[in-house]
N, C-alpha and C positions, 0 to 999 in steps of 0.2 A: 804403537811404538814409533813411528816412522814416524808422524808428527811431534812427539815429543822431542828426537833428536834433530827433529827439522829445526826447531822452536830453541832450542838451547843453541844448535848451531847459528844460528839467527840473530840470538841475542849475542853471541863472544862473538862473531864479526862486528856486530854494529858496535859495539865497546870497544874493541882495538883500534877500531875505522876511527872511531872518533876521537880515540888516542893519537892515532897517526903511528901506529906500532903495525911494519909489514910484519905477515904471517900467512900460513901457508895450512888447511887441515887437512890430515893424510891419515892412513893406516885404515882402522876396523869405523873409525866416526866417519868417513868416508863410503867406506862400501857398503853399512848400514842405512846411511842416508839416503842412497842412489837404491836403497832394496836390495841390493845384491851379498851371496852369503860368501863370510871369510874364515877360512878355516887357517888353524895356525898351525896341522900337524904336525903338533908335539906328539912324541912316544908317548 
């Protein structure tokens, strides 16, 4: 799993980067990437 979202993370940086469109990726595609678990406790 963790390469796959490395790999897509990968490719939308290199596509904005070369748009020239800042951006920023946060939230759950972040702390999946880094391995780390994100819980959203919902009731």
């Amino acid at each position: 799993m963790e390469s796959e979202v490395s790999g897509l993370l990968g490719r939308v940086a290199q596509l904005v980067e070369t748009a020239g469109i800042p951006f920023m990726v946060a939230g759950s595609f972040t702390s999946t990437a880094h391995c780390l678990p994100r819980s959203t406790q919902d009731p």
